[in-house]
C-alpha positions as CSV (number, residue, x, y, z in Angstrom):
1,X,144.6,118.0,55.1
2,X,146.1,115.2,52.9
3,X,149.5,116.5,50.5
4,X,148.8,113.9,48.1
5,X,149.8,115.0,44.4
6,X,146.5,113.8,43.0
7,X,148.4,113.3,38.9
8,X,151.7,112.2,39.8
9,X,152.2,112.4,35.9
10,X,151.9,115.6,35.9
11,X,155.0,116.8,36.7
12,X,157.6,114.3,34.9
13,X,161.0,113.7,36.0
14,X,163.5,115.7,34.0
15,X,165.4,114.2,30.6
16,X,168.8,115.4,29.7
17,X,169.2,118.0,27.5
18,X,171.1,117.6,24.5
19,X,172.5,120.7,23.2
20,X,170.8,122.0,20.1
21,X,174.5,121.8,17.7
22,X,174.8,117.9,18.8
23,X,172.1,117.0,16.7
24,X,173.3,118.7,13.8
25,X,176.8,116.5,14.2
26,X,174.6,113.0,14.6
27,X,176.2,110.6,12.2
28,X,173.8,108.9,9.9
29,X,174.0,105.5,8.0
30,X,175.4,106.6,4.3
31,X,173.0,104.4,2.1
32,X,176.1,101.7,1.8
33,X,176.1,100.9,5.2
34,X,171.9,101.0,5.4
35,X,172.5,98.4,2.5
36,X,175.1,96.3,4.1
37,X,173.0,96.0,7.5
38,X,170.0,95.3,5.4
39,X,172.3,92.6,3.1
40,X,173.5,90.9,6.8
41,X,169.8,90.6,8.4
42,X,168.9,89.1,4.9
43,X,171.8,86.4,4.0
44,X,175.0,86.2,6.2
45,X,176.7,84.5,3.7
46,X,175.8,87.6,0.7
47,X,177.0,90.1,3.0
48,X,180.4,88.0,3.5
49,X,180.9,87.9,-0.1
50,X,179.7,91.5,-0.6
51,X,182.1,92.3,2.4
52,X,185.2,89.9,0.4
53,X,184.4,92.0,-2.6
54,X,184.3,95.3,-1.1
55,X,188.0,94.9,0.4
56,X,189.2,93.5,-3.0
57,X,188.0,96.5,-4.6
58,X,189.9,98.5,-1.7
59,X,192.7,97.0,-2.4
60,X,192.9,97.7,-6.2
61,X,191.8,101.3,-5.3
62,X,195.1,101.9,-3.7
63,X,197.0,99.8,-5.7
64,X,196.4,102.4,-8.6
65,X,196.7,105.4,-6.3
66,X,200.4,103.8,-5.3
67,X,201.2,103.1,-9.3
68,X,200.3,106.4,-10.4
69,X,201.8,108.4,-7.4
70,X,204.9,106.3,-8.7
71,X,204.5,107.7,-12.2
72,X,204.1,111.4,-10.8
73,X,207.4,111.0,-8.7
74,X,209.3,109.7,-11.8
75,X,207.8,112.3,-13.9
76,X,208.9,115.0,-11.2
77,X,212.4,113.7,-11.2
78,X,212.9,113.7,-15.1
79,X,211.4,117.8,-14.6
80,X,214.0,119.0,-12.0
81,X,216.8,116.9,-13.8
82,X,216.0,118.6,-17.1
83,X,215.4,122.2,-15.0
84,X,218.9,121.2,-13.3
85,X,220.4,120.7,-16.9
86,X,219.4,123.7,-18.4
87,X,220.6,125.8,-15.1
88,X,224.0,124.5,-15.8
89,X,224.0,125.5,-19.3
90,X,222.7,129.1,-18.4
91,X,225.4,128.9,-16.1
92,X,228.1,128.1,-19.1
93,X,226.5,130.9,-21.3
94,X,226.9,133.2,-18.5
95,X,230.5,132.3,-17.9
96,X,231.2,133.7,-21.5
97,X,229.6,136.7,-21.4
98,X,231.3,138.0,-17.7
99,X,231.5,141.8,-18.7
100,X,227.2,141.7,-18.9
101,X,225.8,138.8,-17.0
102,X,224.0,139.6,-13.9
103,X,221.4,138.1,-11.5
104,X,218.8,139.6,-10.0
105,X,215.7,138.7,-8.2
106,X,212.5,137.9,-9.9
107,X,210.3,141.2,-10.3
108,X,207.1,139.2,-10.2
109,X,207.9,135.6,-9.6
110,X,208.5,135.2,-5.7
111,X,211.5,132.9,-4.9
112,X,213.2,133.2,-8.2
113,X,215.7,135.2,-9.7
114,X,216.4,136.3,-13.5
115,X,219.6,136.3,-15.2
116,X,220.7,138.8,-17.4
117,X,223.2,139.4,-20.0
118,X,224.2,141.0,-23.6
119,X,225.1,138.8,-26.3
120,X,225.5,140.3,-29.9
121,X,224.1,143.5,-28.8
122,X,220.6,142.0,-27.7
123,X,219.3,141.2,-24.1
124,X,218.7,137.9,-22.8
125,X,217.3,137.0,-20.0
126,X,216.2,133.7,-18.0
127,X,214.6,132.7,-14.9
128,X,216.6,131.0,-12.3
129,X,214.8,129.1,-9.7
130,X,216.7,129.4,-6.6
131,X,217.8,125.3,-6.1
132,X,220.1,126.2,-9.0
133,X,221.5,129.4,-7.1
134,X,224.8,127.2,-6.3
135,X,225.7,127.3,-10.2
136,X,225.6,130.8,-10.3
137,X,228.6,132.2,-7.6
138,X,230.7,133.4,-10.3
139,X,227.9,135.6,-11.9
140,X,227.8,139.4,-10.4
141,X,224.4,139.3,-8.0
142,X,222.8,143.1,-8.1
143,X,220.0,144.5,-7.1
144,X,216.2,144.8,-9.2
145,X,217.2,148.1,-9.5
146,X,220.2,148.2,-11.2
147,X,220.7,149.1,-14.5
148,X,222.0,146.0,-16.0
149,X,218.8,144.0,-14.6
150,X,216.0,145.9,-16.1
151,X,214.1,143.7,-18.9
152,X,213.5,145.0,-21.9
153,X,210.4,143.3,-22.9
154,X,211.4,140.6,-25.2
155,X,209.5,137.0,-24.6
156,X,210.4,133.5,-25.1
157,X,210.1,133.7,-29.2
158,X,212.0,136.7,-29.6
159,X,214.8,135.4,-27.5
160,X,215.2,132.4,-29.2
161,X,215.5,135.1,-32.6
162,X,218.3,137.1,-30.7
163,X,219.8,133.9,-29.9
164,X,219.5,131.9,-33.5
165,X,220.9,135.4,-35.0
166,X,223.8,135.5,-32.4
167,X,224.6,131.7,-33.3
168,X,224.5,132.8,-37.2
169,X,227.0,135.5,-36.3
170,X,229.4,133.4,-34.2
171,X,229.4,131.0,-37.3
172,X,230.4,133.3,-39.7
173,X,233.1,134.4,-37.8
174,X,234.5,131.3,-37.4
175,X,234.3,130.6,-41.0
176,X,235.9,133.9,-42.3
177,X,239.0,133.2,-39.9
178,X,239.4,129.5,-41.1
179,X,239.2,131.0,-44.9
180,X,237.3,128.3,-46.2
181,X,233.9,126.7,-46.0
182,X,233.7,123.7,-44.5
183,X,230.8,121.3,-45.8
184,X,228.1,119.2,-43.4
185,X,228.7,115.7,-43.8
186,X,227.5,113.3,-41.2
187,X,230.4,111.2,-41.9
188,X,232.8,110.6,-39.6
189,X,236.7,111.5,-39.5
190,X,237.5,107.8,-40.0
191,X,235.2,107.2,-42.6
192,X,236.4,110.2,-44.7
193,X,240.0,109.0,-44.0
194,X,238.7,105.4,-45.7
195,X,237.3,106.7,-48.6
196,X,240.4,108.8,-49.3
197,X,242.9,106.0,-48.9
198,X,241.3,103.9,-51.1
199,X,240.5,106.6,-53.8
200,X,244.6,107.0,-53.7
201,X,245.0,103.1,-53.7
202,X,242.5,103.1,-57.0
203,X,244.7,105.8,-58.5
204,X,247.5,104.2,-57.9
């Protein structure tokens, strides 16, 4: 009795199996490379050209990316210099005011802290970012629940108010102890001191 497989096609040898999530991950020409390969079998010399142009075009794309990551870096320098600036003068104020000025940390800004103090019988209060905590040692540090920290609702525009009023009643005072009023004038002492030598010269 003869074993012979009559169809040997039958019963093909085995392929590998590729797993079912490797075809989903099969990279694909993007229609710029499809056009490139189709450019090359056409005219080698286009696609060099097409290739030149390509890396030019590159090369200006990050040339612009460098200049205006430059621009953003200087722009974020002139910020924390001018944030800096304005720490240190908080830093002044509060040195004047030592019976009332307080820090505290933020209530709803995380790493921050808010400065508090009473000048002319109002509340004013700042953020402090903490880079600018090293201005602040000789300010009392307390706790958000301390009396002296608790914010009394004024904004931005009504601080600046409290603080135009305050200047207004620091000026007064200085001109009722002097005894006079002092006029504005945007010249200078030496220039003054010219114009009344000569007006005594004339006179003379």
């Amino acid at each position: 009795m003869s074993m012979t497989i009559k169809n040997p096609t039958k019963y093909p040898a085995p392929h590998p199996v590729t797993p079912w999530f490797a075809r989903l991950f099969r990279r694909r020409p993007t229609p710029a490379q499809t056009a490139r390969r189709a450019l090359a079998s056409a005219d080698p010399a286009s696609a060099l050209v097409a290739g030149m142009r390509q890396a030019d075009d590159l090369r200006a794309a990050r040339e612009e990316v460098a200049r205006w990551k430059e621009h953003a870096d200087s722009y974020a320098r002139e910020r924390d210099d001018a944030l800096r600036e304005g720490a240190q003068l908080l830093a002044w104020i509060a040195a004047l005011h030592p019976a009332s000025a307080v820090i505290a940390p933020a209530h709803d800004v995380e790493e921050s802290q808010d400065l508090y103090l009473v000048a002319g019988g109002w509340q004013l209060c700042w953020p402090v970012r903490y880079e600018d905590a090293d201005l602040f040692g000789h300010v009392t540090a307390v706790d958000v629940t301390d009396v002296r920290a608790q914010w009394d609702g004024h904004g931005s525009e009504q601080r600046g108010q409290r603080l135009r009023n305050h200047v207004r009643l620091l000026a007064l005072d200085t001109l009722a102890a002097d005894g006079v009023l002092t006029p504005v004038t945007d010249a200078s002492p030496t220039a003054v001191q010219g114009r009344q030598g000569g007006s005594e010269v004339r006179s003379a």
